[in-house]
N, C-alpha and C positions, 0 to 999 in steps of 0.2 A: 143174078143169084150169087150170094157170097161162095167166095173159095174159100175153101179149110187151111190151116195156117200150116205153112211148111214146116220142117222139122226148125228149122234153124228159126223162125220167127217165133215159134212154141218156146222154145230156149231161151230165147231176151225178153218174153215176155214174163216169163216164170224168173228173169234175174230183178227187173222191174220191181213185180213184189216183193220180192225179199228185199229190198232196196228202202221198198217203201216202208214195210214192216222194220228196218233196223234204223231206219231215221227216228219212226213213230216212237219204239223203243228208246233210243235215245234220248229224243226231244223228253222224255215221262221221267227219265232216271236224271235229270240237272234240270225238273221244272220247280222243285225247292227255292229257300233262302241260302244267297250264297253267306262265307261268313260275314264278308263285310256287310253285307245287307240285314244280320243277323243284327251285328254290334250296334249298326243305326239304329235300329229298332228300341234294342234296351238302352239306349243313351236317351231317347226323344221319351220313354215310360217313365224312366230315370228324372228327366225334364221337366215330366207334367205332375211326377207325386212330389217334387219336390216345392213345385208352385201352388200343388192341393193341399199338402200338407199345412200350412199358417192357417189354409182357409180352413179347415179342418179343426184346428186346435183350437182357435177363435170361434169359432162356433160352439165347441164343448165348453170352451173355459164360460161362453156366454151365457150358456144352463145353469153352468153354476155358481156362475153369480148373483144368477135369478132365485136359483135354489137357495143362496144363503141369503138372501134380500126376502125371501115367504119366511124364513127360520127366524128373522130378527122380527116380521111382522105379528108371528107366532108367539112370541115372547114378549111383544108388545101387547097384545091382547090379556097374555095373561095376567103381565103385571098390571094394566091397567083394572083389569076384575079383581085383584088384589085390594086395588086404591078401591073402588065401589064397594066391597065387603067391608075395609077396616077404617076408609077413610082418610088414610095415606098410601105413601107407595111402602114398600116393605124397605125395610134398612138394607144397606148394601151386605151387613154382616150384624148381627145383634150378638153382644157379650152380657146384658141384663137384659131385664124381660120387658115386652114392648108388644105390638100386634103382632100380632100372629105366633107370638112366643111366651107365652102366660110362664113357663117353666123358667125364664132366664136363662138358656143354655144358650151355648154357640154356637149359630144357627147363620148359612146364608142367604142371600136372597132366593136362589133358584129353587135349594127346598121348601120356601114359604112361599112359592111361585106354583111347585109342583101340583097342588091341588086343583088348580085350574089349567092346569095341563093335557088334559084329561089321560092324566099317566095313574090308571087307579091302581095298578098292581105296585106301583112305585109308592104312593102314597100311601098304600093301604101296609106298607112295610117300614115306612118313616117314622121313630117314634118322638116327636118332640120332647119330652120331656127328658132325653138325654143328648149329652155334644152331639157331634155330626160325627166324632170319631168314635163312639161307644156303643158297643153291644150291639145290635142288628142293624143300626144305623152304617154302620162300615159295609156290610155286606150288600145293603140297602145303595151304598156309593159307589159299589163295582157297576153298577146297572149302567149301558150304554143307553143315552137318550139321543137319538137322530136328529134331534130341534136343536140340539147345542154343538152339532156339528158341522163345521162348514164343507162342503164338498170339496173344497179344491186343498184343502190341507193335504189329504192322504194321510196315509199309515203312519204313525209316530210311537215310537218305543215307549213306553208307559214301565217304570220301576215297583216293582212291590217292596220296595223298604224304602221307606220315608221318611226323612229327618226331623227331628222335632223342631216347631216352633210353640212355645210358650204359650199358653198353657197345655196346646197339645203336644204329646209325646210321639217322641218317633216311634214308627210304624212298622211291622214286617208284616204282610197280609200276602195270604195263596194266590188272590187274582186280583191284577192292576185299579185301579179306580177308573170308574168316567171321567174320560173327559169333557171337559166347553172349553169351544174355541170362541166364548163367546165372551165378556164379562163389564160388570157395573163401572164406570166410570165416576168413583166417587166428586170429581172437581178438579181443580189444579193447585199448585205448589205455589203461594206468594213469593216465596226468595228465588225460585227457578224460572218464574215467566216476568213478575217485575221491570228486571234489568232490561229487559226487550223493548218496555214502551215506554215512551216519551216520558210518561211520569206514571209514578205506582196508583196500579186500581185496585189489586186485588189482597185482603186481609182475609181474618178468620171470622169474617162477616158474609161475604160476600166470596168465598171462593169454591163454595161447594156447588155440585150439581142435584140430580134429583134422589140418587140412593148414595146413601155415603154410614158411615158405621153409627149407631145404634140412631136413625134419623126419623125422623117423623113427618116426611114432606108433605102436605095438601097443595092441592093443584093452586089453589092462593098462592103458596108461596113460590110457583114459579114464574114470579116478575118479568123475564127475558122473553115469554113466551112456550107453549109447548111444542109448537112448532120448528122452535130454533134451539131447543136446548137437550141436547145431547145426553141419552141417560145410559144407554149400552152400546158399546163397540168391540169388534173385533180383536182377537187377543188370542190367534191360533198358532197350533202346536205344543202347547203345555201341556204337562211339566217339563217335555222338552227343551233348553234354551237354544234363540237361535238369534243370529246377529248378521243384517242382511243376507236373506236368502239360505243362509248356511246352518248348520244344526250344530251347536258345540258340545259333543260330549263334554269336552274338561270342565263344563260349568255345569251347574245345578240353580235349582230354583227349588226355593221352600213355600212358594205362594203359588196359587194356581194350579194345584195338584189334582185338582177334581171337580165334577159340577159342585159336589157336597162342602169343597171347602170354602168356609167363611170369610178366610184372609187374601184370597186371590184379589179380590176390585183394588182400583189402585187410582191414585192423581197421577194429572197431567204433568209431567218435569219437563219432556225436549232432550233429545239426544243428540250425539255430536254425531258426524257421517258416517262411522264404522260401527257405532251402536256401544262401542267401549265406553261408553261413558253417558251421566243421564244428570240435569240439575245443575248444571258447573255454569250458565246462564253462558253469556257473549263469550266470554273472555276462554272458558272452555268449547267455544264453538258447539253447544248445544243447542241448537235454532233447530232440528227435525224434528217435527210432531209424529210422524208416523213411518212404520216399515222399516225402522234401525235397529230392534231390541224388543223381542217379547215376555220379558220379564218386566211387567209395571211400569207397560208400554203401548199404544196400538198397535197392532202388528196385523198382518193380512198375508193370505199366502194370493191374491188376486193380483196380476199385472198391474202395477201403476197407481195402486188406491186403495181402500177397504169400504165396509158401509159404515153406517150409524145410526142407530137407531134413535128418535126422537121422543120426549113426554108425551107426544100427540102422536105417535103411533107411525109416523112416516118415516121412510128406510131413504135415506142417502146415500151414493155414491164419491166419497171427498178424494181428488189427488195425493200421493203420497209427498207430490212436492205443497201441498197447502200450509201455508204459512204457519209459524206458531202461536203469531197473536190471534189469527183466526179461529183455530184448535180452540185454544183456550178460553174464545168468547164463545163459543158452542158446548164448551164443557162446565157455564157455569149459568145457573141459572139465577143468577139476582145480580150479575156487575153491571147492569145498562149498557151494552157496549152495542154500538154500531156495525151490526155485522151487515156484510156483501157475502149473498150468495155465492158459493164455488161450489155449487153441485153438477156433477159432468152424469 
């Protein structure tokens, strides 16, 4: 039969628990992170967003690349149903009257595009029969169209006073114009890409592409192919100027001021490496075709390249390092020239 515990055994047993309750206690109040254990922690988070982060950006910039490759196929569509309706493609810019411009005003491609856009609220405010800078047609060019904007541009400062060029007047209007980051690639410059190859191909026969000022292309006359001849390319950031990477306020741009304006589409010249300069051939180190100068220039805000849009409707992807004699046999559709694929 047990015995009952003496006074003194009641005594250490009762110190016992307390014992065990202030270890318990204890052990509860230092079962946290200590600090070092803390610091390791956000160094190894630190660690892994820093490894996630590329894959992350790479991923988004990858959208929208796709985004502005469906924007140029968009635009392919439409000019192409332009050619079906009039029988050519539409002028890069019309200063007399031609398809789609019965009136002779000056008019660019994109709003002689618009109709098959299916932008009716745009069109239905379009009045051809006056400039692109007159009377509701201005107000008609503030309209932001999503298809002429590339995604990875971003936000770009847009001026409401406009410098003139000849014969339109400069401008002071309440709200910015549209932009396109997108624009016609009339051809290339004979005295600018010449000097480059072995011997001269390219005159005022043979150096235009497929929209170029007041033109009249039929798919006849793209010899080179529609597949290989280059008729819109990238040209993002305008009115903005910008010279690798960088946005120069101190410079200005009178072309490329809006989808509406008629004078933006430009030839192909070659810039030299910092974009200062465009046409000066070898001896100015003008050999870059693309991503030095987005004034009446390719220009992309895309990692490493831009697209291209083709007469036949297919969107390229070309290196920003692609040569300039390449450029320019992609930008002309009647020189016969030998092109090698470099689509990446």
């Amino acid at each position: 039969m047990p015995q009952p515990a003496s006074e003194s055994q009641a005594s250490l047993l009762d110190s016992n628990v307390i014992f065990k309750m202030n270890s318990r206690r204890h052990r509860n109040l230092f079962s946290g992170f200590t600090l070092i254990e803390l610091l390791v922690v956000i160094a190894i988070i630190g660690i892994l967003m820093g490894l996630l982060m590329p894959a992350v950006q790479s991923v988004r910039e990858a959208a929208r690349r796709t985004q502005c490759k469906n924007n140029l196929r968009q635009l392919g569509i439409a000019v192409a149903s332009f050619e079906s309706a009039f029988g050519v493609y539409p002028a890069s810019g019309w200063t007399k009257a031609g398809p789609g411009n019965s009136a002779g005003k000056y008019v660019g491609w994109r709003p002689l595009a618009v109709p098959f856009m299916e932008l009716s609220n745009v069109e239905a405010e379009y009045d051809f029969s006056l400039n692109w800078w007159e009377g509701k047609n201005l107000d008609t060019a503030t309209v932001e169209v999503p298809m002429l904007l590339c995604p990875s541009v971003g936000s770009v400062f847009t001026d409401t006073s406009i410098v003139a060029k000849p014969p339109r007047p400069s401008l002071s209007i309440v709200k910015a114009l549209g932009r396109s980051d997108y624009e016609a690639i009339m051809g290339v410059k004979p005295a600018s890409i010449n000097p480059f190859l072995p011997s001269p191909i390219y005159n005022n026969e043979n150096r235009f592409s497929v929209m170029h000022r007041d033109s009249r292309v039929r798919h006849a006359d793209i010899r080179d192919g529609l597949s290989t001849t280059a008729m819109i390319v990238e040209c993002g950031g305008r009115p903005n100027v910008f010279r690798n990477n960088e946005s120069r306020g101190d410079l200005s741009n009178d072309q490329g001021i809006g989808w509406a304006d008629s004078e933006g589409p430009f030839s192909l010249d070659g810039s030299n490496f910092d974009g200062s300069a465009e046409g000066t051939g070898p001896a100015g180190g003008c050999s870059f075709a693309m991503n030095k100068r987005n004034d009446n220039e390719p220009y992309s805000f895309h990692p490493i390249g831009g697209n291209l849009l083709f007469a036949g409707g297919n969107v390229a992807f070309y290196r920003e390092d692609v040569s300039l004699i390449l450029m320019a046999s992609l930008c002309t559709r009647g020189g016969r020239e030998i092109i090698q694929d470099a689509d990446f």
